[in-house]
N, C-alpha and C positions, 0 to 999 in steps of 0.2 A: 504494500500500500504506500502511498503520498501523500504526504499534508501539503497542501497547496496554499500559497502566499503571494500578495502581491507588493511590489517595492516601489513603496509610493513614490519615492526620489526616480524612478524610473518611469512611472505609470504619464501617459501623455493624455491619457482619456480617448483612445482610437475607439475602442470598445467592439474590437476584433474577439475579446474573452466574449463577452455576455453574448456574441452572435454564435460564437463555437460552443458555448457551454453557458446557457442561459442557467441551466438547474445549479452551477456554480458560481456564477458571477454576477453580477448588478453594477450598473453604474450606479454612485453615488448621487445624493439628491441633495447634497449640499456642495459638493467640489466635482469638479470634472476628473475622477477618477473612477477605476475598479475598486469593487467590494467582494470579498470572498463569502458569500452565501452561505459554503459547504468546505471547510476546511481537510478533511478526511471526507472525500467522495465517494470512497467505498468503491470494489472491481465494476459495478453497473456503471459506472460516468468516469474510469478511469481513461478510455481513450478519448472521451470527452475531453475532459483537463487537460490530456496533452496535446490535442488539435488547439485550444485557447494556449498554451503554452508556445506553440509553434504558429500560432497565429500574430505574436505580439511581436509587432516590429519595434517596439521599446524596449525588450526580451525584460517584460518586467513582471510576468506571471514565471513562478516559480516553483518548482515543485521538489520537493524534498523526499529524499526516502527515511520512512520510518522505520526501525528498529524494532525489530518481531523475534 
């Protein structure tokens, strides 16, 4: 699994995440950035996260592996 994070010092607000992976993402409704919804997405929306991850030309969606 991945915990997924987004780096607001990187985030431009393209919002290429919330198109690839809306059940993950949001844009924010107070700044023009990504909000993480779903931190641990779980295997159902894992290839989800990393189309939003490979979608981000800010490469500000990140994703982490967790330790199991």
């Amino acid at each position: 699994m991945a915990h997924v994070r987004v780096d607001l010092t990187r985030c431009a607000g393209y919002g290429n995440c919330v198109d690839a992976a809306p059940e993950v993402f949001r844009m924010s409704a107070t700044a023009e950035v990504a909000e993480v919804l779903r931190p641990e997405p779980g295997p159902d929306l894992a290839d989800s996260a990393l189309a939003a991850a490979r979608a981000c030309p800010a490469h500000a969606v990140l994703l982490v592996k967790s330790r199991e």
